[in-house]
C-alpha positions as YAML, in Angstrom:
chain: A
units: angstrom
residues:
- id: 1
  name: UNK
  ca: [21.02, 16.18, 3.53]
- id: 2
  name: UNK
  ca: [23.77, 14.10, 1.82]
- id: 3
  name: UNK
  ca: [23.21, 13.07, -1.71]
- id: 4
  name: UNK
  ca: [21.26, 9.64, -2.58]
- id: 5
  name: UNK
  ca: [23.74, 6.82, -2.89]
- id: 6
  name: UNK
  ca: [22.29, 3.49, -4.53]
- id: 7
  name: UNK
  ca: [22.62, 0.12, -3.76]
- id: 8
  name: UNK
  ca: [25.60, -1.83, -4.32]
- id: 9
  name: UNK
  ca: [26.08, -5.73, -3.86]
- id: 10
  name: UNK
  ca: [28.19, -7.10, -0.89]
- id: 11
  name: UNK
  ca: [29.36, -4.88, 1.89]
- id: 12
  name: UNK
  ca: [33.01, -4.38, 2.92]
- id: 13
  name: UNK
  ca: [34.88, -6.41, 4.92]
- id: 14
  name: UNK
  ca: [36.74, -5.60, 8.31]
- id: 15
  name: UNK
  ca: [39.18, -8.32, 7.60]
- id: 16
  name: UNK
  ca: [38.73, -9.73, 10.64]
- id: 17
  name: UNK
  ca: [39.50, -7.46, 12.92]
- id: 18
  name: UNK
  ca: [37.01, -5.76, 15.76]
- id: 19
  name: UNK
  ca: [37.45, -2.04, 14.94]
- id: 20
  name: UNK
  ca: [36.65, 0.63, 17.72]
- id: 21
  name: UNK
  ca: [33.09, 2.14, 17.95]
- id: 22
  name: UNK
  ca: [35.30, 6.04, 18.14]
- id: 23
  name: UNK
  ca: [37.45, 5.12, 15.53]
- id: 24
  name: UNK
  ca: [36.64, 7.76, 12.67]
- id: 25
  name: UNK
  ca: [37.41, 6.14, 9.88]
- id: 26
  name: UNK
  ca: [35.45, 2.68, 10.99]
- id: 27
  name: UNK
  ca: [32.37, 5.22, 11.36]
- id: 28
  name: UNK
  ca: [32.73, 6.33, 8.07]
- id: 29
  name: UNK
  ca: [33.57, 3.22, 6.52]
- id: 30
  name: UNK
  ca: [29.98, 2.25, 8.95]
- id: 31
  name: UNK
  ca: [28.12, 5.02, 7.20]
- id: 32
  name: UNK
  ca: [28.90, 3.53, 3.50]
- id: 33
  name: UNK
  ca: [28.04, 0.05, 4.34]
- id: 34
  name: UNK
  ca: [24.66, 1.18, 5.50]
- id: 35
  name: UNK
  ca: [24.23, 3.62, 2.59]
- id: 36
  name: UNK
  ca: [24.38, 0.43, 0.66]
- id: 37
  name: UNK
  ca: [22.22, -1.91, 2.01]
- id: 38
  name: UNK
  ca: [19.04, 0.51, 0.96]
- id: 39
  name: UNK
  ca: [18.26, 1.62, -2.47]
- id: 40
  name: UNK
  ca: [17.76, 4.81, -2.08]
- id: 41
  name: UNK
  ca: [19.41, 6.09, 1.07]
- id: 42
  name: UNK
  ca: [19.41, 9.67, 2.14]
- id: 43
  name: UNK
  ca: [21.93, 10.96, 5.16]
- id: 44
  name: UNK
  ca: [19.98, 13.64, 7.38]
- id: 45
  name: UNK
  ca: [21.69, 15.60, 10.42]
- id: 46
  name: UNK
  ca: [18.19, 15.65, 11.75]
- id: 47
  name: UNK
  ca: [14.49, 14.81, 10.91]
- id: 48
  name: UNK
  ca: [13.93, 18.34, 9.94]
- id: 49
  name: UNK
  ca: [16.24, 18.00, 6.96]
- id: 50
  name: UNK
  ca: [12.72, 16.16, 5.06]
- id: 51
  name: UNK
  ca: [10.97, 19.11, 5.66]
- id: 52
  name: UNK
  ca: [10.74, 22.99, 5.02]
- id: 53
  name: UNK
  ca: [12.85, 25.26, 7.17]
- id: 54
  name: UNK
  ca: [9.52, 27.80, 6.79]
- id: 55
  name: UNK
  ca: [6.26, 25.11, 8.07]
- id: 56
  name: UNK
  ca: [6.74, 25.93, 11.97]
- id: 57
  name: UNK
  ca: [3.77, 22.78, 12.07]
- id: 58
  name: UNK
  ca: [4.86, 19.56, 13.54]
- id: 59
  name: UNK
  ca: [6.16, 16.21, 11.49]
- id: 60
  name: UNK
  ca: [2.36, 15.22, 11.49]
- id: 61
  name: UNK
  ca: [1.43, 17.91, 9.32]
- id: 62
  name: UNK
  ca: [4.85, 19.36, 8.03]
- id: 63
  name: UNK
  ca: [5.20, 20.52, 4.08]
- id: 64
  name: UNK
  ca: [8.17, 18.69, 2.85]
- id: 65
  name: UNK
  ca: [11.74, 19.79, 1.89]
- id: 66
  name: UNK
  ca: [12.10, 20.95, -1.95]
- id: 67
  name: UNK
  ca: [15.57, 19.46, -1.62]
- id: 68
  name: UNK
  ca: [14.63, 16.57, -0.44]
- id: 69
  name: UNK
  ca: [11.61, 15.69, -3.05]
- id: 70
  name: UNK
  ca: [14.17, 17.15, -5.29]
- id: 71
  name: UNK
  ca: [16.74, 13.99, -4.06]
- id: 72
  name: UNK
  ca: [14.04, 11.39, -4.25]
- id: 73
  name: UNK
  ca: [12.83, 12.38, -7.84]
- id: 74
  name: UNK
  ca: [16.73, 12.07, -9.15]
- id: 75
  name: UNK
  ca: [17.06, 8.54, -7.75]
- id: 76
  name: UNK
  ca: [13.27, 7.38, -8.40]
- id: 77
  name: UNK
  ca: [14.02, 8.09, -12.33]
- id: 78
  name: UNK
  ca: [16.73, 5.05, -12.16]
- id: 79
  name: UNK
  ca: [14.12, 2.67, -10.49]
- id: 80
  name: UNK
  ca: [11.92, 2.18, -13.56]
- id: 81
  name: UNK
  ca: [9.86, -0.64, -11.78]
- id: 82
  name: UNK
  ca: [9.41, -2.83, -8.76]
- id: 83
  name: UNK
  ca: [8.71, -0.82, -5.17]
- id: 84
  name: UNK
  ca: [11.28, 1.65, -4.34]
- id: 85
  name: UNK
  ca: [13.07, 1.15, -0.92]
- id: 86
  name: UNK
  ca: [13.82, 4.65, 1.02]
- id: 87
  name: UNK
  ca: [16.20, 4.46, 4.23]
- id: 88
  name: UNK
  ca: [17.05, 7.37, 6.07]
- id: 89
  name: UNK
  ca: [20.06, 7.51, 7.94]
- id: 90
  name: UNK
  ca: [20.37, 9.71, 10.94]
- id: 91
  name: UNK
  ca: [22.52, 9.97, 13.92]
- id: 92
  name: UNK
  ca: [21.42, 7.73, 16.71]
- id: 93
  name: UNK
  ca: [21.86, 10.37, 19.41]
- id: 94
  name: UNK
  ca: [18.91, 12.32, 17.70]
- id: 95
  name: UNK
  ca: [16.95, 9.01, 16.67]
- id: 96
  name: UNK
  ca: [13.69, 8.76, 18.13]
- id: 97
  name: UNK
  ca: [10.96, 6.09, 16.89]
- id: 98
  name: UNK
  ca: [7.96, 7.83, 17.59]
- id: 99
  name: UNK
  ca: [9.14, 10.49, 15.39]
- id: 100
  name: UNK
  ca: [10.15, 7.52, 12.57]
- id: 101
  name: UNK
  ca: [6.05, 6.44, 13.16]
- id: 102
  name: UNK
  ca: [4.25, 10.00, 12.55]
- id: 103
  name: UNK
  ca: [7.24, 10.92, 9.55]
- id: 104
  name: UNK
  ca: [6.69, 7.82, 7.93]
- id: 105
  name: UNK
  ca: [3.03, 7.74, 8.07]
- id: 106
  name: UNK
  ca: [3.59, 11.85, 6.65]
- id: 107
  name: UNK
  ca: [5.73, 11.01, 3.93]
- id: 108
  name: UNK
  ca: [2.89, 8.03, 2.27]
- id: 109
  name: UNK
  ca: [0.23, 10.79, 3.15]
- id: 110
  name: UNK
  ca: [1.88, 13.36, 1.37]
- id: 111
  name: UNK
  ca: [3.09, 11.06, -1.41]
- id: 112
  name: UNK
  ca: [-0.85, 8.97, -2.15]
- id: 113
  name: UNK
  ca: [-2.37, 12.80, -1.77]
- id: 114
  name: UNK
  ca: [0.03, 14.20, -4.82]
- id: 115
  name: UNK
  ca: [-0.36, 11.35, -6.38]
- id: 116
  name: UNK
  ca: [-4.36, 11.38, -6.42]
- id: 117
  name: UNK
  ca: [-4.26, 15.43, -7.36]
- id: 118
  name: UNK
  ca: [-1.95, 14.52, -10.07]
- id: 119
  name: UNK
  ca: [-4.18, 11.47, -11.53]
- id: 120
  name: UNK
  ca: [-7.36, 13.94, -11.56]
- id: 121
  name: UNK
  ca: [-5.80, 16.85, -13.31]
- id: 122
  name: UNK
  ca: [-4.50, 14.13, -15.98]
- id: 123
  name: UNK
  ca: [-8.10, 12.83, -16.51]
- id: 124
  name: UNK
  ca: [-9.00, 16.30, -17.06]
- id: 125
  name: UNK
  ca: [-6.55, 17.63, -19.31]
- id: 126
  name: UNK
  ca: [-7.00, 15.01, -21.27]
- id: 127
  name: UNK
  ca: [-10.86, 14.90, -21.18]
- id: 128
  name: UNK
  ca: [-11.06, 18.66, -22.30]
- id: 129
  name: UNK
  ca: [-8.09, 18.18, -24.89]
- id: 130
  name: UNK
  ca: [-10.62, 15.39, -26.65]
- id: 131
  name: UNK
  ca: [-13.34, 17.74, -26.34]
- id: 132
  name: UNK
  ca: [-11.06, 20.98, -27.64]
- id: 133
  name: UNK
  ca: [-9.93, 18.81, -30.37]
- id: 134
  name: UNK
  ca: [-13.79, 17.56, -31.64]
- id: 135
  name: UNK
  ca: [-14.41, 21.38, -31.12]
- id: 136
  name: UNK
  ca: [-12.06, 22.49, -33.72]
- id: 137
  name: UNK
  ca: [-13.05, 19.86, -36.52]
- id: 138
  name: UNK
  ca: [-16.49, 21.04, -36.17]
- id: 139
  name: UNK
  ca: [-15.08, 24.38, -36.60]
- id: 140
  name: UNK
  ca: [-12.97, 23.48, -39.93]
- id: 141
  name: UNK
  ca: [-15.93, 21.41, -41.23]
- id: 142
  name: UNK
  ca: [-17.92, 24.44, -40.74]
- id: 143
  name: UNK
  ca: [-15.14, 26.71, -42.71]
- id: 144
  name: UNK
  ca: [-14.88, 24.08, -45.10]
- id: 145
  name: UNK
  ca: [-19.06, 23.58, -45.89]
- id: 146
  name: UNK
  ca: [-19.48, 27.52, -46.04]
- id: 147
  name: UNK
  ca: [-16.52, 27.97, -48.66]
- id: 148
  name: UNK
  ca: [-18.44, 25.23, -51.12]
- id: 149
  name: UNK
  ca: [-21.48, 27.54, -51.45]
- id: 150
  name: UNK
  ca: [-19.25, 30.52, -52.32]
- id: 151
  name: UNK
  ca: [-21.43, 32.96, -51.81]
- id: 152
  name: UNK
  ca: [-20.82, 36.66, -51.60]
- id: 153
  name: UNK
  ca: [-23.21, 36.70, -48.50]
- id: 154
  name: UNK
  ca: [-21.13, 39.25, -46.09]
- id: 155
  name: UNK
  ca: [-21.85, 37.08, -42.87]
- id: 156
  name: UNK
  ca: [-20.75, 33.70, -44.36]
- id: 157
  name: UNK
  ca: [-17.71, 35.18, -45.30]
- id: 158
  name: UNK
  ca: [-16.92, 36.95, -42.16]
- id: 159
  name: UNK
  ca: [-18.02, 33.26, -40.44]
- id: 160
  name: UNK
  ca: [-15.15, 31.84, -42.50]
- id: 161
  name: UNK
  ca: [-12.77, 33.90, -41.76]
- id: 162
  name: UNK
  ca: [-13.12, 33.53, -38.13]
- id: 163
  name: UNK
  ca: [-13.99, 29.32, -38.37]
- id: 164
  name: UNK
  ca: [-11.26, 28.41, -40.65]
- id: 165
  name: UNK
  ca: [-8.06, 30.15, -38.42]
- id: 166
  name: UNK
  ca: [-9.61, 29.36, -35.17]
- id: 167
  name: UNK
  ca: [-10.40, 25.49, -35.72]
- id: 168
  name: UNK
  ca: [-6.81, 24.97, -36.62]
- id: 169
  name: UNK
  ca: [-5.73, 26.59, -33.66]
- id: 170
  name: UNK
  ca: [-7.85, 25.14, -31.37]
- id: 171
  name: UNK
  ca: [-6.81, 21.39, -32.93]
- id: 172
  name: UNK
  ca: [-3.84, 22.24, -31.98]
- id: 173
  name: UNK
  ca: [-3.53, 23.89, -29.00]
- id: 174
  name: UNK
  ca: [-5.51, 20.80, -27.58]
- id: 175
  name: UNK
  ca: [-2.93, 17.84, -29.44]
- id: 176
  name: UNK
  ca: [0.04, 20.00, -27.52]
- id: 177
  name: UNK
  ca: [-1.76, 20.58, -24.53]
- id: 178
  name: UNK
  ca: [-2.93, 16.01, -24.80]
- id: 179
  name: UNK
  ca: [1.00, 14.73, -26.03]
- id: 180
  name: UNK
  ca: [3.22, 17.14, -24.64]
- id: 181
  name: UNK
  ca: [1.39, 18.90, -21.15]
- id: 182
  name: UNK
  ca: [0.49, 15.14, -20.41]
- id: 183
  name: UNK
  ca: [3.99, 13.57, -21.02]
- id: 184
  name: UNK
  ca: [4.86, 16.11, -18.58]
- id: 185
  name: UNK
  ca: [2.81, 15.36, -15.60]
- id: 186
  name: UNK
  ca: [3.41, 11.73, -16.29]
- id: 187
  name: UNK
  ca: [6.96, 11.91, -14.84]
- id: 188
  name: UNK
  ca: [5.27, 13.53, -11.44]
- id: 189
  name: UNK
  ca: [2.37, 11.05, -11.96]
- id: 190
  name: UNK
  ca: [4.87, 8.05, -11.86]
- id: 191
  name: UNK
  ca: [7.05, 9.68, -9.24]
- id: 192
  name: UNK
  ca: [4.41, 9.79, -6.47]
- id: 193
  name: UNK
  ca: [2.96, 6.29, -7.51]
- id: 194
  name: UNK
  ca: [6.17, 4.93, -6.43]
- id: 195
  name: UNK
  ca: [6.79, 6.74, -3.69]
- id: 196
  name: UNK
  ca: [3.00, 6.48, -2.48]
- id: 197
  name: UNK
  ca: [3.73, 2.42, -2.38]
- id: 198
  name: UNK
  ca: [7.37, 3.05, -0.87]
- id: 199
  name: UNK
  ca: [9.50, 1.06, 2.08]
- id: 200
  name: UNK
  ca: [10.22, 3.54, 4.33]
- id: 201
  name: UNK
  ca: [12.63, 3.18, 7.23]
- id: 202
  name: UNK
  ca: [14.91, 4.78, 9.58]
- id: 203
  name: UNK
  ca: [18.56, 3.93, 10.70]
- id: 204
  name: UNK
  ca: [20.90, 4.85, 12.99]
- id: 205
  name: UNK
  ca: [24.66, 4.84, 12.45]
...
């Protein structure tokens, strides 16, 4: 799989002349100018480049490429709105539009199912992060109404000790885990809503 190339305005010119379909360098020259009419193109030597060399399954139910998720994620990060466009270019000896139908409808399977696993662990990190967060205040209020009756009871002490370190910690262990953990899965979260709502289409050159 070639690496993606983005779109670039206005196509090149033959200057006017009819250039041979065998002419190497007019296929090459044929390969750019298609690489640039999509935003995000991707060059594949055959469909099984999009998916891994160890899922024997068929394209229906195929686990995708890391390299080629790995592509898409590098050139989605540039497209910070609007609906991504993803063309495929493959040789048109081994093009065959059934397999374009089933891939395609794989790819926005794959992509919505990611997404929705990805939405659902968000909404629960940051539900129990809230909830770890209201725990450890209770914890330090605790610490903190036990130390104004200073008393030299042996079991409000020993509550102290164990309230006071472990409602900081828990405060914030659950802040990390709601700013930074989240932040994190935002990037996948916003990855596979674009994709999920992607153009897809195949070309031949």
């Amino acid at each position: 799989m070639e690496e993606v190339e983005h779109k670039v305005e206005g196509a090149s010119e033959t200057g006017g002349k009819t250039p041979k379909a065998d002419d190497k360098g007019y296929q090459t020259e044929e390969k750019h100018r298609l690489l640039r009419m999509s935003e995000i193109s991707l060059w594949l030597d055959t469909y099984d480049d999009i998916f891994s060399d160890f899922d024997p399954r068929p394209y229906s139910q195929r686990s995708l490429s890391d390299d080629f998720l790995l592509e898409a994620k590098k050139a989605s990060r540039e497209k910070k709105s609007g609906k991504i466009e993803l063309n495929f270019l493959i040789p048109a000896d081994r093009r065959n539009t059934e397999h374009d139908a089933i891939i395609r409808k794989r790819l926005h399977e794959h992509f919505k199912k990611h997404h929705s696993v990805l939405q659902e662990e968000t909404r629960k990190v940051r539900r129990n992060s809230i909830l770890a967060i209201l725990a450890g205040m209770a914890m330090m209020m605790a610490a903190t109404y036990i130390s104004t009756k200073k008393s030299g009871d042996f079991v409000l002490n020993m509550f102290l000790v164990v309230l006071e370190p472990g409602g900081w910690f828990i405060t914030w262990f659950a802040l990390e885990q709601l700013f930074y953990s989240s932040k994190q899965k935002k990037a996948d979260l916003d990855f596979y809503n674009k994709m999920s709502r992607s153009d897809i289409s195949f070309t031949s050159y």
